[in-house]
C-alpha positions in Angstrom: 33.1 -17.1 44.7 36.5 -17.4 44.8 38.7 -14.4 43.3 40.7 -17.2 40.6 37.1 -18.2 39.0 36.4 -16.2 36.0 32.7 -15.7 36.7 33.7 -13.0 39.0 35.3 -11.2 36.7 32.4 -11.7 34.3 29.5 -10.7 36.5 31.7 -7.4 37.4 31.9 -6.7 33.7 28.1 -7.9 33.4 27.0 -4.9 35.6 29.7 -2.8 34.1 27.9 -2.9 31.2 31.3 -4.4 28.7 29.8 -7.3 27.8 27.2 -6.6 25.0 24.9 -9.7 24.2 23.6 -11.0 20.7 20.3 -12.3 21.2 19.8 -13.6 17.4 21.8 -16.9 16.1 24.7 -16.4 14.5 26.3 -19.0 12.4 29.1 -21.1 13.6 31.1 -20.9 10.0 33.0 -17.2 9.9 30.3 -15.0 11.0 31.5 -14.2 14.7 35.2 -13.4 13.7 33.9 -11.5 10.6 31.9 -9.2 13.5 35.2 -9.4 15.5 37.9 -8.4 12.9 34.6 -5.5 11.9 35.2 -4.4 15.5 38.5 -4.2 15.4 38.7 -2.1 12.4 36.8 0.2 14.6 39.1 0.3 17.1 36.4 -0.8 19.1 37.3 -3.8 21.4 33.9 -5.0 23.4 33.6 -8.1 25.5 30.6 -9.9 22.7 28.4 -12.7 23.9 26.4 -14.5 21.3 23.8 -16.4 23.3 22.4 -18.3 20.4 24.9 -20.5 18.6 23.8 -22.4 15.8 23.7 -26.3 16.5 24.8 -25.5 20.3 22.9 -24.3 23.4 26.1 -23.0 25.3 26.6 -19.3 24.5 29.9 -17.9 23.1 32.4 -15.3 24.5 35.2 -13.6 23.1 37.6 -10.2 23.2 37.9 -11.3 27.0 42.0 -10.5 26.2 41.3 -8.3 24.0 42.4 -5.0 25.9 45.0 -4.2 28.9 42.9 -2.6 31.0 40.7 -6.4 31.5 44.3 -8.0 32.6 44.5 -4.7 34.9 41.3 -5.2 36.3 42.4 -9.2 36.8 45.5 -7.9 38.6 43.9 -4.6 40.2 45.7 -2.5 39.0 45.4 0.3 35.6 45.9 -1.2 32.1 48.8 1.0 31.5 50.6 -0.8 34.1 49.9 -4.4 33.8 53.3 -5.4 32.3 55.2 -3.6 35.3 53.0 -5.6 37.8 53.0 -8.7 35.6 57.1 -8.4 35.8 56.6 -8.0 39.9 54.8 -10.4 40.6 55.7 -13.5 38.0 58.8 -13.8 40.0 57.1 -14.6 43.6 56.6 -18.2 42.8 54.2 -20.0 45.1 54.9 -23.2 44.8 52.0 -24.8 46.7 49.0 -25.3 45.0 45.3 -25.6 47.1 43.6 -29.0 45.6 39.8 -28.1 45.0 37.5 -31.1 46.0 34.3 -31.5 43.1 35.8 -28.5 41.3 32.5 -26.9 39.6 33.5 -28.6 36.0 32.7 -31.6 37.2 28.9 -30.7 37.3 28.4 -32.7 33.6 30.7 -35.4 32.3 30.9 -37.2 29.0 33.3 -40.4 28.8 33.1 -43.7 26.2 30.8 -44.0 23.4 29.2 -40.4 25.3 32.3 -38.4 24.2 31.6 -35.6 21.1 33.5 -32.8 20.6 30.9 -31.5 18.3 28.8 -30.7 21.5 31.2 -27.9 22.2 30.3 -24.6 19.5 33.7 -24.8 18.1 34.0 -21.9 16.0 35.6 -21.9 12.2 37.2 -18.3 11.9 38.7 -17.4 8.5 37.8 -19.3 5.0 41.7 -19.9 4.9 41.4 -22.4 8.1 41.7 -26.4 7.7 38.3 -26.3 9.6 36.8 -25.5 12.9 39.4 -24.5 15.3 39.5 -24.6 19.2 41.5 -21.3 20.0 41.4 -20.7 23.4 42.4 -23.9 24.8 45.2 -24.0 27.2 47.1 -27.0 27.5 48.8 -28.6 30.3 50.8 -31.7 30.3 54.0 -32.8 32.5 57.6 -33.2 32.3 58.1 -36.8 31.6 61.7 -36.2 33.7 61.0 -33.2 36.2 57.3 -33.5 36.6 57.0 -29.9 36.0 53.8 -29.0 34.7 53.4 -26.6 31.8 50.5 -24.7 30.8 49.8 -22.9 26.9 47.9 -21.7 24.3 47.9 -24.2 21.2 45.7 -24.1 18.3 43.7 -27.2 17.8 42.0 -28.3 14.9 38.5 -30.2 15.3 38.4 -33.6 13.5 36.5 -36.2 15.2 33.8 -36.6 18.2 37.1 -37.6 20.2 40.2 -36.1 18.2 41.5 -33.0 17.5 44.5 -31.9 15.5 47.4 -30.1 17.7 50.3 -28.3 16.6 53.3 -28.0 18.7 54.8 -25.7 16.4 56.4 -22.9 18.8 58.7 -25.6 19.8 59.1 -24.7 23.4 57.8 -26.8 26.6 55.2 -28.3 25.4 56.8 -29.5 21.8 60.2 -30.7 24.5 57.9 -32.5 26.7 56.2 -34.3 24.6 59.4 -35.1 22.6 60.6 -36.8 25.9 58.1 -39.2 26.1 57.6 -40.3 22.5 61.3 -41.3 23.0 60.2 -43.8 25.1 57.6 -45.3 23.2 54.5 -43.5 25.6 52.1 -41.1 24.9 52.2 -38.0 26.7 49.3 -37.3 28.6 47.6 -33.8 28.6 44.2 -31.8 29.5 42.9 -28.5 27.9 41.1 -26.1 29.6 38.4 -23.4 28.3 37.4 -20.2 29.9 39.8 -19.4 32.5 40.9 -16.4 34.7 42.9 -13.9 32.6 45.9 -14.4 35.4 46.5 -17.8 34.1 46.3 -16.8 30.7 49.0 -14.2 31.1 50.9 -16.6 33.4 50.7 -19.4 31.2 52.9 -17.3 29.1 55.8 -16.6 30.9 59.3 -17.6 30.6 60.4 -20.1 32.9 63.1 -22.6 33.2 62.0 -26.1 31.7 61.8 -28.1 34.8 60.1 -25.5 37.0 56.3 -25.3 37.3 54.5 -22.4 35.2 51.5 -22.9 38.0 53.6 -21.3 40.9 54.5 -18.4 38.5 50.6 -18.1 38.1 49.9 -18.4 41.5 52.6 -15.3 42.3 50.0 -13.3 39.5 47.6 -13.9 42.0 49.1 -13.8 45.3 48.1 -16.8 46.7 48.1 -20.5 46.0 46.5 -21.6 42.7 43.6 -23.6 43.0 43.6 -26.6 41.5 41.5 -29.3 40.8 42.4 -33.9 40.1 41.4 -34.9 36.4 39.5 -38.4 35.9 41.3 -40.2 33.3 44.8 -38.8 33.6 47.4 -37.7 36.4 47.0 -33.8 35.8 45.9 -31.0 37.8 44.1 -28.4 36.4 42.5 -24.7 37.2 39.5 -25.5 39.5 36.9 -23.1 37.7 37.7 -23.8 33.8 34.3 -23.6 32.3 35.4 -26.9 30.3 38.0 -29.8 30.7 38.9 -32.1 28.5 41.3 -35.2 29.2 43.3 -36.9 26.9 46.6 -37.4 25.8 48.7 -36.7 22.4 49.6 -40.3 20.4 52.9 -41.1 20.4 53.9 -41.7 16.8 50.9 -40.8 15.3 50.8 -37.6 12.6 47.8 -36.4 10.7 48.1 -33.4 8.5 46.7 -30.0 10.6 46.4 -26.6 9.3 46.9 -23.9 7.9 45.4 -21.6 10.6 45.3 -17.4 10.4 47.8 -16.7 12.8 48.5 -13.3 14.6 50.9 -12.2 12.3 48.0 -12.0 9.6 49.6 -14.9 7.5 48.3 -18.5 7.1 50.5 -20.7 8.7 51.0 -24.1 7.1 53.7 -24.8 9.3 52.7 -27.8 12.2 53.9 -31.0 14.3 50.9 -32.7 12.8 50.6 -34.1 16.5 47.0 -36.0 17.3 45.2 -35.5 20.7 42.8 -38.0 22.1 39.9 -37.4 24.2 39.1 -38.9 27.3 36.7 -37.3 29.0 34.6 -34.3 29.0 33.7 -31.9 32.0 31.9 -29.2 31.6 30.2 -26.5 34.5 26.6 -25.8 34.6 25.8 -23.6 32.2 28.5 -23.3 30.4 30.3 -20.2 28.6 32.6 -21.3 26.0 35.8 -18.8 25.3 36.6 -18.6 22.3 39.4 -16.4 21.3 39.5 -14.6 18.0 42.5 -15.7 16.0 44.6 -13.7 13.1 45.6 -10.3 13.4 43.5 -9.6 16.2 43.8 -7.8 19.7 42.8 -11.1 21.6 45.1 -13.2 20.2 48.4 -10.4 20.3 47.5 -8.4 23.9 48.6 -11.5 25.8 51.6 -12.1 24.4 52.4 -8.5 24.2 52.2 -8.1 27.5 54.1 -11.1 29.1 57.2 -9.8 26.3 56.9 -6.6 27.6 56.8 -7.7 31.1 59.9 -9.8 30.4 62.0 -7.7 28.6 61.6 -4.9 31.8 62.9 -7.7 34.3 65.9 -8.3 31.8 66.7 -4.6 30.9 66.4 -3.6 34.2 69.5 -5.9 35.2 72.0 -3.5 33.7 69.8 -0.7 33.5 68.2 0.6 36.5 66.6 3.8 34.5 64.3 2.0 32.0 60.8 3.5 33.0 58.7 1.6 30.8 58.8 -1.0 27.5 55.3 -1.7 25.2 55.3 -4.1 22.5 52.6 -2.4 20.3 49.8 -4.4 18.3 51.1 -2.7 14.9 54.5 -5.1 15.4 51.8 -8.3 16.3 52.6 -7.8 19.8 56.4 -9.4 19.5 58.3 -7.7 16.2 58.6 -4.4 17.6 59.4 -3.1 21.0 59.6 0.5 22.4 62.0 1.2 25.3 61.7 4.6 27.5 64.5 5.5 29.9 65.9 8.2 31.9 69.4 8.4 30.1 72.0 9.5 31.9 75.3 8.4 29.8 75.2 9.0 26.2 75.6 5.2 24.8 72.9 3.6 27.2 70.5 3.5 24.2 72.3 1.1 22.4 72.9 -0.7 25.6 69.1 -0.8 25.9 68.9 -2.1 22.0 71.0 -4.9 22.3 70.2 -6.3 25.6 66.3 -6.4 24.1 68.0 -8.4 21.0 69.4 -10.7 23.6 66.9 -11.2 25.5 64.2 -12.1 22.4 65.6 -13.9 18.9 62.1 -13.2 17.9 62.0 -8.9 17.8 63.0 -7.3 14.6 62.8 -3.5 15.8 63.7 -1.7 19.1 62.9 1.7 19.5 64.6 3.9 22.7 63.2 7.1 23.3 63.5 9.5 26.5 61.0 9.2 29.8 59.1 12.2 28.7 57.9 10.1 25.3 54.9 7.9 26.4 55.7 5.2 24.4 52.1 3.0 24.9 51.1 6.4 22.4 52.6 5.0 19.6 52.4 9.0 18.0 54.3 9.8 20.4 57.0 7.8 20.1 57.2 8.2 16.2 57.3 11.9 17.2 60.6 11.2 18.9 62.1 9.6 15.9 61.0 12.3 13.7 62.6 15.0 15.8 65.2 13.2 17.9 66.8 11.1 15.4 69.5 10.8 12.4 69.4 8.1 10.7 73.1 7.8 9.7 74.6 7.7 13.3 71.2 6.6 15.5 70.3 3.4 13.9 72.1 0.5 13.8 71.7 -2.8 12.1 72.3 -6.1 12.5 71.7 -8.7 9.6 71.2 -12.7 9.5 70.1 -12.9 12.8 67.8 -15.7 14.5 63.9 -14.8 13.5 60.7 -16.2 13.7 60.5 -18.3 10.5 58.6 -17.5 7.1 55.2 -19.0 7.9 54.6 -16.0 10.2 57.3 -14.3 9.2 57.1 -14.1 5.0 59.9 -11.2 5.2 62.7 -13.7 6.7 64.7 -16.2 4.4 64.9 -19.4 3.7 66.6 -20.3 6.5 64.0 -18.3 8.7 67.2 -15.6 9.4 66.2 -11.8 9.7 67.7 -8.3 10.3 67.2 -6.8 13.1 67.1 -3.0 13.7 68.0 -1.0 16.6 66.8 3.0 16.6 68.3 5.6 19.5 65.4 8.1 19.4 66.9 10.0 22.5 68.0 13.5 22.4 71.5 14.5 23.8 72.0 14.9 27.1 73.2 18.5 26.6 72.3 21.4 24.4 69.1 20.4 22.6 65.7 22.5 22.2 63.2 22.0 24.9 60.1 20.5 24.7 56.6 22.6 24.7 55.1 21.9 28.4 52.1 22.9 29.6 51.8 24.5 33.1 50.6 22.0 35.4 48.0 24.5 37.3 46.6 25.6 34.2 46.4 21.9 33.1 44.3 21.1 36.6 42.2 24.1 36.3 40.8 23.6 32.5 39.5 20.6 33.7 36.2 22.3 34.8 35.8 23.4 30.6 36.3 19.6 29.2 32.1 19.1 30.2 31.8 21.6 27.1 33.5 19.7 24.6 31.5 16.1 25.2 
């Protein structure tokens, strides 16, 4: 099995015992978010399989995203540093791609009349949602101009055997590529594939130039060309084991109403393109697991994004500042509002320096927090420890009003004109004369290890 296929990920997690099974039938109307957003309450983040679906035989997974340490396992490497090996390795771009011949999702097809979407157990999440959405979809189209492919997540809203509602809202590759080719009159092609490796979710997120590829940047996650696979209907290549793929293309010129969808921010979001996709075909593996990703304020839908930011943000900082040690965007600031920095300071001012590039770098972050290399700042105590004791308000914070934010759909604190402040915190402590911290000694630490079996 090859090491991009999902499945091998699943059966290592199978015998690992993360995935815990439901064996009864759960409704397909709220009840497997309610149990997710339960969980998450809970702090309690398990992979959940529900193998009975009401109205579907194909069994439901979800919190596959939900935690750091599942992209460190896709990546081989711990959970605490998945950002500083996703920040490695997205910039060794492999720009070939391996073609897969009778990729395993071409096991069962549906095309014509055959085609229905309400086959597939589509989930509906929150009673605020239009209807049933498809949440884990990526989507991958093509440059109308380039021929660069992208790949993304994009919410889509069920409303026919053969349509669903897409919004193209972030404005970004997708929204641009499509805007190209409605300005000449053509629809834009475009596939969608469900249950995929986590390296081309977190791949699929990463910041690239417009008419570059994403799949070479997902192929440098893995180390080796992405394997690809033809479509049917349409001239796109997608991941050769996605669990499901389904061909189509968004209508030029066409707008239905979509939304409003609980987005990660915890808000509804009326906000949408209004945009219609089309199905073409259907493919779908034998016995199929269908992803779906739990949306709202949820660790699914933020860890991903978290970590491509944070991934980001160390390749930029780390430009001008070759003693950042670390940078976590923590799910209390949805993954992308807040952002702590740790560095080994050596001038006084390099805080600030830090602050600002991180402003620069994202118009989306509203708070970035410095603090010193001994603060672990992925312990978010930590690091409010170091603002209680290393700070002063009147000279360590700086702010900076009506700047670019995110927009008030997700954002209800920003204006009218989706503007925000933005606010910059130098939790560091002087390079000279301040108290030191309480350390333990490291010996001691090693040996007290043999007592923990007496407080389990």
């Amino acid at each position: 099995m090859s090491i991009q296929d999902w499945r091998t990920l699943l059966e290592q997690w199978e015998e690992e015992g993360e995935i815990k099974h439901v064996p009864e039938e759960v409704k397909k109307e709220y009840e497997i978010s309610t149990l997710m957003m339960d969980l998450e309450k809970e702090h309690r983040y398990p992979i959940m399989q529900f193998d009975n679906v009401e109205g579907s035989d194909i069994p439901v997974i979800t919190n596959i995203l939900g935690t750091r340490d599942r992209f460190g396992k896709a990546m081989g490497v711990d959970g605490k540093h998945v950002a500083e090996e996703y920040a490695k390795r997205v910039k060794n771009r492999i720009e070939e791609h391996k073609i897969i011949e009778n990729p395993p999702f071409m096991a069962n097809s549906m095309y014509g009349d055959d085609i229905d979407l309400y086959k597939l157990p589509i989930i509906t999440h929150f009673p605020i949602d239009a209807g049933a959405y498809l949440t884990s979809g990526h989507v991958i189209a093509k440059d109308p101009e380039s021929g660069a492919e992208t790949i993304g997540f994009h919410r889509m809203q069920l409303k026919d055997k053969d349509k669903l509602g897409i919004s193209l809202h972030s404005r970004q590759r997708l929204w641009e590529y499509f805007r190209r080719s409605e300005e000449k009159g053509e629809n834009l092609e475009a596939a969608i594939v469900i249950g995929v490796h986590p390296n081309i979710s977190l791949g699929s997120q990463a910041a690239i130039a417009y008419d570059k590829g994403k799949f070479a940047s997902i192929a440098g996650l893995f180390g080796e060309a992405l394997e690809v696979a033809d479509c049917s209907k349409i001239d796109i290549q997608v991941p050769a084991y996605a669990e499901f793929v389904i061909e189509g293309e968004i209508l030029a010129d066409v707008r239905e109403k979509e939304g409003p969808f609980a987005e990660f921010t915890n808000y509804a979001c009326h906000r949408s393109t209004e945009n219609v996709f089309k199905v073409k075909a259907i493919h779908y593996r034998e016995n199929p697991i269908f992803h779906d990703l739990t949306p709202g304020y949820s660790s699914e839908h933020i860890t991903v994004v978290a970590i491509q930011r944070e991934g980001d943000l160390l390749n930029a900082l780390r430009n001008t500042l070759p003693n950042i040690k670390a940078v976590h965007s923590p799910l209390s600031g949805c993954g992308i509002f807040h952002c702590f920095i740790s560095m080994k300071k050596i001038a006084e001012g390099q805080a600030a320096q830090a602050i600002f590039a991180a402003f620069a770098v994202d118009h989306n972050l509203k708070m970035a927090v410095v603090v010193d290399e001994d603060v672990d700042v992925f312990n978010e105590q930590e690091v409010l420890w170091a603002m209680a004791t290393r700070l002063q308000a009147d000279r360590d914070v700086f702010i900076i009003p009506q700047s670019m934010g995110m927009g008030e759909t997700l954002d209800p604190s920003t204006d009218e004109l989706s503007r925000t402040a933005k606010m910059g915190i130098d939790a560091t402590k002087p390079l000279e004369g301040f108290s030191p911290k309480i350390e333990m000694n490291m010996d001691v630490e090693e040996a007290v290890k043999r007592l923990h079996k007496y407080t389990k």
